[in-house]
C-alpha positions in Angstrom: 109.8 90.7 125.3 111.0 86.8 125.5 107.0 86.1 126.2 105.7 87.6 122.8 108.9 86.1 120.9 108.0 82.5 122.4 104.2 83.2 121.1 105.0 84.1 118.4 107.4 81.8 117.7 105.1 78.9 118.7 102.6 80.3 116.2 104.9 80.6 113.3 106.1 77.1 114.3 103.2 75.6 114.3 101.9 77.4 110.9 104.7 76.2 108.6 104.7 72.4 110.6 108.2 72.9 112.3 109.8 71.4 115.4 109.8 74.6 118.1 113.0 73.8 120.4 111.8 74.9 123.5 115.0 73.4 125.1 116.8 76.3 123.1 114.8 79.1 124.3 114.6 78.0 127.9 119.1 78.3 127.3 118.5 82.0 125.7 115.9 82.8 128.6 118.5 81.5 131.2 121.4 83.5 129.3 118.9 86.5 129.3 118.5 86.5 133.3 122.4 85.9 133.8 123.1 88.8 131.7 120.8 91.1 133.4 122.2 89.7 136.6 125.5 91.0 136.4 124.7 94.4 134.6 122.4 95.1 138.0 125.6 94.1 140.0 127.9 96.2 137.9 125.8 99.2 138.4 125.5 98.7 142.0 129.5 98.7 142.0 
């Protein structure tokens, strides 16, 4: 899912001549994988 938002985004980014923050999405990816971290760990509990 985070791979066809970044395409996406990229595309839409690059059709309307913005800045893509790829600095921001690398912080939602990371916040993504921490997330799923712990709800693995909670189910193993």
């Amino acid at each position: 899912m985070c791979n066809l938002f970044h395409t996406l985004a990229l595309t839409v980014a690059t059709h309307f001549d913005f800045t893509y923050r790829q600095e921001e999405e690398d912080g939602i990816r990371e916040y993504i994988r921490m997330v799923k971290y712990r709800i693995r760990r909670v189910r193993r509990e």
